[in-house]
N, CA, C and O atoms as a Maestro MAE file, in Angstrom:
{
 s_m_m2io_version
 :::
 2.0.0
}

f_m_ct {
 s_m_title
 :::
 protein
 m_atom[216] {
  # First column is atom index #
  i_m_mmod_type
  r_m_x_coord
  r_m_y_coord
  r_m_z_coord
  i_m_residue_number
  s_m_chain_name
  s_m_pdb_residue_name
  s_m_pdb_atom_name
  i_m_atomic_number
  :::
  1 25 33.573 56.026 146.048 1 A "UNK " " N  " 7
  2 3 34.321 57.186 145.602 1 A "UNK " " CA " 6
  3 2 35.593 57.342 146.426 1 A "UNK " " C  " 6
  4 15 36.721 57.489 145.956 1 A "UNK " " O  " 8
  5 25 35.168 57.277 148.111 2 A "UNK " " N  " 7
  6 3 36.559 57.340 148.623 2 A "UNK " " CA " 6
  7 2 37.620 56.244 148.316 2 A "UNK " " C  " 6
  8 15 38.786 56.634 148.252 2 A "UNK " " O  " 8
  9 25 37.393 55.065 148.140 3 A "UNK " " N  " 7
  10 3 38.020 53.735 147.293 3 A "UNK " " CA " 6
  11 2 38.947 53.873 146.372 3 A "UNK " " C  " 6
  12 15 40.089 53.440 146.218 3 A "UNK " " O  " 8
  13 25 37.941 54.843 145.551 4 A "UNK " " N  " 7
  14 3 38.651 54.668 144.493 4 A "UNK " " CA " 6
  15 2 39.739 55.902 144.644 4 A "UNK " " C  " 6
  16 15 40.796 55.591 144.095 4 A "UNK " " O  " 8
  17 25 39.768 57.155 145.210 5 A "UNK " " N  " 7
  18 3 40.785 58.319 145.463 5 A "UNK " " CA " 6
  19 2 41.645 57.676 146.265 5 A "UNK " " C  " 6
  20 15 42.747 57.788 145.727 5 A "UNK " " O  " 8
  21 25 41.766 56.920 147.490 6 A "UNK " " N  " 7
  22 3 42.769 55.983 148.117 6 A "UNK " " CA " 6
  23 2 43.538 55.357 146.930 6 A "UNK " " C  " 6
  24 15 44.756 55.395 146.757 6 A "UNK " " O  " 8
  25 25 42.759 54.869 146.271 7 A "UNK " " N  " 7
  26 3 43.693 53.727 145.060 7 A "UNK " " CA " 6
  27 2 44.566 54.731 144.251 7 A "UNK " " C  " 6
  28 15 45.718 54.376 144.003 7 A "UNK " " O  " 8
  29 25 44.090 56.096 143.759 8 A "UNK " " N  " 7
  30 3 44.826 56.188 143.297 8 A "UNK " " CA " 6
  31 2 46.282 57.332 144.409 8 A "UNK " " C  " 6
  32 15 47.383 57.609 143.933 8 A "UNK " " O  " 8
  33 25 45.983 57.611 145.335 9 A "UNK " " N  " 7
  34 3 46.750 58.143 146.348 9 A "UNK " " CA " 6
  35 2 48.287 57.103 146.178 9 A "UNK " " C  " 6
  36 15 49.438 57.480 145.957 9 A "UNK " " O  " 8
  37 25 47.646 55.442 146.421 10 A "UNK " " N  " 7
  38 3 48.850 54.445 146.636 10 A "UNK " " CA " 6
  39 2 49.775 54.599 145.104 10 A "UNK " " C  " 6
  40 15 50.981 54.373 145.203 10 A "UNK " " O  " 8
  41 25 49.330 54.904 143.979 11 A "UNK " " N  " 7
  42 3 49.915 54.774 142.747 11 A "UNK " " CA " 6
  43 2 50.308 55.680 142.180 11 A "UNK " " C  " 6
  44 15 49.621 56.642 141.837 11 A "UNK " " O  " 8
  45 25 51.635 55.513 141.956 12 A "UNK " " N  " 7
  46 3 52.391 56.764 141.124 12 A "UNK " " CA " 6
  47 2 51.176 57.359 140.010 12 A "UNK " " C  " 6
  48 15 50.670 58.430 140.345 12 A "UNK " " O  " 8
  49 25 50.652 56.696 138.637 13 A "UNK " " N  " 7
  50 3 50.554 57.057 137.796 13 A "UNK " " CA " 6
  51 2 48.861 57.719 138.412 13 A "UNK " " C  " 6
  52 15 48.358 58.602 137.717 13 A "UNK " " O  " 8
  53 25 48.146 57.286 139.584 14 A "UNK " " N  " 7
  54 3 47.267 58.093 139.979 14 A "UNK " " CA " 6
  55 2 47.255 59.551 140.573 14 A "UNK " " C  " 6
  56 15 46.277 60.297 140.608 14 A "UNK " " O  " 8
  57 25 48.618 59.838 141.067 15 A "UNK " " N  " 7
  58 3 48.853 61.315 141.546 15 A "UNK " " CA " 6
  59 2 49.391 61.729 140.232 15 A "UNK " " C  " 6
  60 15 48.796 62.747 139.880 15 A "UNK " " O  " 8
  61 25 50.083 61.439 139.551 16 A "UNK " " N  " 7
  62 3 50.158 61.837 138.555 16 A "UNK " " CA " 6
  63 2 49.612 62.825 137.372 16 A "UNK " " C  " 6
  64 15 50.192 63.645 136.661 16 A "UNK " " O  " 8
  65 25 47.793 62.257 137.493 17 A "UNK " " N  " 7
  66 3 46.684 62.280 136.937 17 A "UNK " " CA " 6
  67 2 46.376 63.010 138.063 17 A "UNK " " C  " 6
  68 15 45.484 63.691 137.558 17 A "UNK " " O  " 8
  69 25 46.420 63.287 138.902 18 A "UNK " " N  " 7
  70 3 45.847 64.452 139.842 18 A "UNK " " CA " 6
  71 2 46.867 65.639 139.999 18 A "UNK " " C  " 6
  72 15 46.540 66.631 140.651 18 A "UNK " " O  " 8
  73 25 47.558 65.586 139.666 19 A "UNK " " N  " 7
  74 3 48.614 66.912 139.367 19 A "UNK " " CA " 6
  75 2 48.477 67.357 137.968 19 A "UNK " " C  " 6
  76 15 48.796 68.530 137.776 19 A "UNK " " O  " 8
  77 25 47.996 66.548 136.752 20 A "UNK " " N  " 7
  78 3 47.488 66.878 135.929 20 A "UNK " " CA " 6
  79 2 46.406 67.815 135.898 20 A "UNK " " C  " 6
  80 15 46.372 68.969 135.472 20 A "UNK " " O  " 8
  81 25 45.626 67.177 136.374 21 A "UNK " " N  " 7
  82 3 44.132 67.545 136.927 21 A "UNK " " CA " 6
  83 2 43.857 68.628 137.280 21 A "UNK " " C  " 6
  84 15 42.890 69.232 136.814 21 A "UNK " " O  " 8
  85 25 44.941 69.302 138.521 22 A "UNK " " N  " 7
  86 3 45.036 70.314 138.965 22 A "UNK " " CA " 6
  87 2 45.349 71.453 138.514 22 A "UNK " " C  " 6
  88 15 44.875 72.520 138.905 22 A "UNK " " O  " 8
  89 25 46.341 71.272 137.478 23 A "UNK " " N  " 7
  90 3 46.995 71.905 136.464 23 A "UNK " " CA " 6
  91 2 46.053 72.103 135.547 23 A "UNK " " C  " 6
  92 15 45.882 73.168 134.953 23 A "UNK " " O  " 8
  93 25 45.250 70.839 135.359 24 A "UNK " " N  " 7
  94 3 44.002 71.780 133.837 24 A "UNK " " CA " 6
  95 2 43.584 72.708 134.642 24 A "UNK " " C  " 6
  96 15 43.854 73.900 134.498 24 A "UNK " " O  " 8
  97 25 42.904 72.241 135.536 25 A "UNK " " N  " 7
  98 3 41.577 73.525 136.639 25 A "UNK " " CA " 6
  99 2 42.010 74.232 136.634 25 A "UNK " " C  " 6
  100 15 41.350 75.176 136.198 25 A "UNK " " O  " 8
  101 25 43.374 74.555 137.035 26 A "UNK " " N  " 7
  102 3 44.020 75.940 136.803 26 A "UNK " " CA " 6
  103 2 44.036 76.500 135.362 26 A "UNK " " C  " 6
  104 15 44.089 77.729 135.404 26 A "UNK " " O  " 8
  105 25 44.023 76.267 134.756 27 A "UNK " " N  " 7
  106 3 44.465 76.831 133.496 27 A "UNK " " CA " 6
  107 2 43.004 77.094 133.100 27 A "UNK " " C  " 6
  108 15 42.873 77.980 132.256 27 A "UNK " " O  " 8
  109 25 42.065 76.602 133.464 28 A "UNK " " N  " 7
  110 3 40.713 76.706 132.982 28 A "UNK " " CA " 6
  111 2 39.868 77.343 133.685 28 A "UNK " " C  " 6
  112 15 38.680 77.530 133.425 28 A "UNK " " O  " 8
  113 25 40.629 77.789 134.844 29 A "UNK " " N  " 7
  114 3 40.430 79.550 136.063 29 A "UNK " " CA " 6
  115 2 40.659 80.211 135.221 29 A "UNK " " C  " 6
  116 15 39.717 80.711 134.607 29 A "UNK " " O  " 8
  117 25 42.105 80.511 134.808 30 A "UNK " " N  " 7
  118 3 42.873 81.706 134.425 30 A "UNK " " CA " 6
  119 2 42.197 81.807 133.092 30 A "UNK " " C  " 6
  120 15 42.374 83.009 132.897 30 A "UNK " " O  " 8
  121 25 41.558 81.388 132.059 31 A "UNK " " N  " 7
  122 3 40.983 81.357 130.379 31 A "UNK " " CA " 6
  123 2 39.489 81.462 130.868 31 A "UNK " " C  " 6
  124 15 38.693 82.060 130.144 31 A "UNK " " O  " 8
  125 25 39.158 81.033 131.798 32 A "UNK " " N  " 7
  126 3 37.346 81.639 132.222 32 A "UNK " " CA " 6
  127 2 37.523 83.027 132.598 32 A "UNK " " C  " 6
  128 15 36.943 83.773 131.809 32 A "UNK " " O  " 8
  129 25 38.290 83.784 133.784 33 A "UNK " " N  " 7
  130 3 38.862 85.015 134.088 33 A "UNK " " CA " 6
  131 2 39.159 86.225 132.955 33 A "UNK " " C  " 6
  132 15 38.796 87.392 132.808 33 A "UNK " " O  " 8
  133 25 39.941 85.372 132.312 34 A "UNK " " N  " 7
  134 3 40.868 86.156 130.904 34 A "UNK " " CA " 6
  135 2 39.524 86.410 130.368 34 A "UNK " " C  " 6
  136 15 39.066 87.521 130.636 34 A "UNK " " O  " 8
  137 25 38.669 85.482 129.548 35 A "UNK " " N  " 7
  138 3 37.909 86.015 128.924 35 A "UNK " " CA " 6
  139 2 36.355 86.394 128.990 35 A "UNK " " C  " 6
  140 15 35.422 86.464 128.191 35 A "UNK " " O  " 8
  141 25 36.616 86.656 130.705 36 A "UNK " " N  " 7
  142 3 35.564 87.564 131.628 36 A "UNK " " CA " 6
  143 2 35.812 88.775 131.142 36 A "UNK " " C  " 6
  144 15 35.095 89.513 130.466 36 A "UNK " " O  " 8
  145 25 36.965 88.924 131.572 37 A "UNK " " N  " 7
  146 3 37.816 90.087 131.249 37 A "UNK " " CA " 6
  147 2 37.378 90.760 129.758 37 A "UNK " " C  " 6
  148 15 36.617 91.669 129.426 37 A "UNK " " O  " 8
  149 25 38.200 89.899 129.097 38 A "UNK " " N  " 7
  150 3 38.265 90.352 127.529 38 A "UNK " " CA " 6
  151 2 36.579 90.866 127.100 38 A "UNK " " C  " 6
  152 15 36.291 91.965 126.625 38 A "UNK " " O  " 8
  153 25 35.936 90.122 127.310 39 A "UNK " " N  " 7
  154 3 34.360 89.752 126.950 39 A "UNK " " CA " 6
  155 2 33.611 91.347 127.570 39 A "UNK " " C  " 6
  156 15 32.932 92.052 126.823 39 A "UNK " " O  " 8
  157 25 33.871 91.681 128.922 40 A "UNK " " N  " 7
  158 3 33.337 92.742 129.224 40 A "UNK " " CA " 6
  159 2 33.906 93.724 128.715 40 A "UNK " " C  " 6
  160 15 33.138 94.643 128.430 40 A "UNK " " O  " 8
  161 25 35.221 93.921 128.436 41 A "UNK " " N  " 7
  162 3 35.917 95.310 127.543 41 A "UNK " " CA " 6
  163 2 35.353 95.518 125.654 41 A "UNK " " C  " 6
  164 15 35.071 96.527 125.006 41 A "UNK " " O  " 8
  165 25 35.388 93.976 125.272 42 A "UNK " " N  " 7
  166 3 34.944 94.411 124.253 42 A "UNK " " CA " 6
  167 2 33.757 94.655 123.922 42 A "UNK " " C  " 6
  168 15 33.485 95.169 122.837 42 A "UNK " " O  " 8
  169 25 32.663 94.246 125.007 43 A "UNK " " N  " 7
  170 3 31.126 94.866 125.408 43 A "UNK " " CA " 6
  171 2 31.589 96.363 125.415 43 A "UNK " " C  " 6
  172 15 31.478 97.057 124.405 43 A "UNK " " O  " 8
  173 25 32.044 96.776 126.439 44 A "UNK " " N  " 7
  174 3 32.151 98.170 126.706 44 A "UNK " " CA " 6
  175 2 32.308 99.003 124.883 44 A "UNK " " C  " 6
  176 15 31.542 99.852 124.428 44 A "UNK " " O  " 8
  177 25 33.364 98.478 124.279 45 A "UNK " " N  " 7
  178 3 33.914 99.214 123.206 45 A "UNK " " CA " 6
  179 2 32.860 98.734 122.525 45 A "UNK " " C  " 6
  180 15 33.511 99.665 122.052 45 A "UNK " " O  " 8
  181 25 32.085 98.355 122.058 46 A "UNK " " N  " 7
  182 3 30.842 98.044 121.320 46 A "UNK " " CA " 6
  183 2 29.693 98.757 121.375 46 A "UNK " " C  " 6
  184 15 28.708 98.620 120.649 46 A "UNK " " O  " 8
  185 25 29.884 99.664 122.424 47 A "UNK " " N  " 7
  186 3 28.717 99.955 123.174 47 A "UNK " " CA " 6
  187 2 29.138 101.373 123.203 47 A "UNK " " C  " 6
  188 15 28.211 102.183 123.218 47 A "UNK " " O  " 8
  189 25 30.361 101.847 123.214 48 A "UNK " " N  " 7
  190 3 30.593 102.608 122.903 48 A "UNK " " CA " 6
  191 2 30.729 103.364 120.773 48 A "UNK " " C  " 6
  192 15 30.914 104.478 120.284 48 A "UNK " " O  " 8
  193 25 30.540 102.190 120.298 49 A "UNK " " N  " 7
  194 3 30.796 102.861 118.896 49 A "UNK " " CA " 6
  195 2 29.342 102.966 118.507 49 A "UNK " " C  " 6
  196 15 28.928 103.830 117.734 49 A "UNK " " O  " 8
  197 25 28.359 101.772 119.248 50 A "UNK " " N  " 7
  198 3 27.200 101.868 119.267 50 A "UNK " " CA " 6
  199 2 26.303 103.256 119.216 50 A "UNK " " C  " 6
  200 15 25.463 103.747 118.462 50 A "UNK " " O  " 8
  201 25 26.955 103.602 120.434 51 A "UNK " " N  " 7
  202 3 26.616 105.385 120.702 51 A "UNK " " CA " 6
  203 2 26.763 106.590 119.927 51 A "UNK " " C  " 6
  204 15 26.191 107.669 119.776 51 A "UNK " " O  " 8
  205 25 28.125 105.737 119.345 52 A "UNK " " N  " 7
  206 3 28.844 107.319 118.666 52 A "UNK " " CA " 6
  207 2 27.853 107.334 117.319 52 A "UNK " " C  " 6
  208 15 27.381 108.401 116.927 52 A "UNK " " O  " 8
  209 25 27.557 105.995 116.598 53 A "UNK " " N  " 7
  210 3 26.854 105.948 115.602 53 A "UNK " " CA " 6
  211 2 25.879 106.892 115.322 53 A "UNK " " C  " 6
  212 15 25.748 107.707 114.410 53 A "UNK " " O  " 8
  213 25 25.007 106.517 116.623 54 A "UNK " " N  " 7
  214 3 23.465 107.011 116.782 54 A "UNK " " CA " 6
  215 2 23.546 108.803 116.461 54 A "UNK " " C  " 6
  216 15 22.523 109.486 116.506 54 A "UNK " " O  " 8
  :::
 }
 m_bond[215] {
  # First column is bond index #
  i_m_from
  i_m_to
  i_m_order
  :::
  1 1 2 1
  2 2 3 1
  3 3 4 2
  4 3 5 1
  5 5 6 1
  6 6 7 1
  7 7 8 2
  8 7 9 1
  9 9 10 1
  10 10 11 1
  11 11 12 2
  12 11 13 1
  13 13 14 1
  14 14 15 1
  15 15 16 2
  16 15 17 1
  17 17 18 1
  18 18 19 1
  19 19 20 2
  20 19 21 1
  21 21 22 1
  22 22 23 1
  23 23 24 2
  24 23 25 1
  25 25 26 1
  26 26 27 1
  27 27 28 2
  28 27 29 1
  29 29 30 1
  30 30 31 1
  31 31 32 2
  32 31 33 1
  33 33 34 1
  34 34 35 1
  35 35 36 2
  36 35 37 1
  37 37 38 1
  38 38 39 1
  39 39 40 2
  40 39 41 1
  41 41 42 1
  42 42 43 1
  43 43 44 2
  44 43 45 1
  45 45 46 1
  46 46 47 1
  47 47 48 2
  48 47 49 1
  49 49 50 1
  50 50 51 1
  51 51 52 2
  52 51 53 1
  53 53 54 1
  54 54 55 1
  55 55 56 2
  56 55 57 1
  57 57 58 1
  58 58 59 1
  59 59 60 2
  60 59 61 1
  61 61 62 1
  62 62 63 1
  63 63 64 2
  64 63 65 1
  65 65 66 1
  66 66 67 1
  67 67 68 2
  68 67 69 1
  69 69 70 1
  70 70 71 1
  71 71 72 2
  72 71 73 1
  73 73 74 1
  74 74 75 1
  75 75 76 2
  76 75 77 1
  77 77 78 1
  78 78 79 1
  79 79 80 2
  80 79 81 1
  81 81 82 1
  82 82 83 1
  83 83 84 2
  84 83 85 1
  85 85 86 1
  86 86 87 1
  87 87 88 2
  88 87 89 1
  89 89 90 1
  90 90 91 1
  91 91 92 2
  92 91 93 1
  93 93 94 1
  94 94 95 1
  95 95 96 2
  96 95 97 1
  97 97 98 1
  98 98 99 1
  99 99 100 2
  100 99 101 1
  101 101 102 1
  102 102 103 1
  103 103 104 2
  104 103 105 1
  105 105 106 1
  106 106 107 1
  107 107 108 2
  108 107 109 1
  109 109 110 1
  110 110 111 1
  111 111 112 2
  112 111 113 1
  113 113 114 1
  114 114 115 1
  115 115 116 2
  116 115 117 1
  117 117 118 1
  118 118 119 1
  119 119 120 2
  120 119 121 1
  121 121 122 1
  122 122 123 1
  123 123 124 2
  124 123 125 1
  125 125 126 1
  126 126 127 1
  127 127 128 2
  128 127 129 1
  129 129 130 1
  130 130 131 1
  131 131 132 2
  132 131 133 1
  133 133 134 1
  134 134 135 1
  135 135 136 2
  136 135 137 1
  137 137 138 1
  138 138 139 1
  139 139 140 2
  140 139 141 1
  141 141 142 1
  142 142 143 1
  143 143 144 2
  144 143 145 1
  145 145 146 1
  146 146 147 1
  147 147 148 2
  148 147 149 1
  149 149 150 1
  150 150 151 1
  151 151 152 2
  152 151 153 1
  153 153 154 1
  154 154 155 1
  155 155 156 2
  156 155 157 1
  157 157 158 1
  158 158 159 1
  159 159 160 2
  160 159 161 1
  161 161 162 1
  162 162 163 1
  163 163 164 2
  164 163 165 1
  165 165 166 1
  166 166 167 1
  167 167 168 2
  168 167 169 1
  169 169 170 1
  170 170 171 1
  171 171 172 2
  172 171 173 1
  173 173 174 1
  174 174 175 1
  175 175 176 2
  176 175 177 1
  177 177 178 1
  178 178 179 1
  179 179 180 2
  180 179 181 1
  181 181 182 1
  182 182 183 1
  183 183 184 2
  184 183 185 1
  185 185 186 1
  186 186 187 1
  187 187 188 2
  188 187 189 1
  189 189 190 1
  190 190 191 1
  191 191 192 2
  192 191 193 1
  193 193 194 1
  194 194 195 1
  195 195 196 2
  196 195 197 1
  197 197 198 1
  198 198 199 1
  199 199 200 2
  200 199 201 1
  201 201 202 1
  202 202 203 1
  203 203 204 2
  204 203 205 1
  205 205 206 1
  206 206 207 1
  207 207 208 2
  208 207 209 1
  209 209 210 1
  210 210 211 1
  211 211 212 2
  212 211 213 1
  213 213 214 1
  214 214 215 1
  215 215 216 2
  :::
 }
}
């Protein structure tokens, strides 16, 4: 494993692919977060019309 992260350290098109990389993970923080977010508000408002129904 360390072999192979050295190999790509020496090669352009391997950091490359790790700045990629980094860039998905990020983006796939911020859209897990977001729709933590979203997911518990529209629980809340569900739960609220739920109530009003009853």
């Amino acid at each position: 494993m360390l072999s192979i992260f050295r190999r790509l350290m020496k090669n352009e098109k391997g950091a490359t692919a790790i700045e990629y990389t980094l860039i998905a993970s990020l983006i796939a923080v911020a859209a897990i977060t977001a729709m933590s977010t979203v997911g518990t508000k529209i629980s809340n408002v569900l739960t609220n019309v739920g109530n009003a129904l009853e």
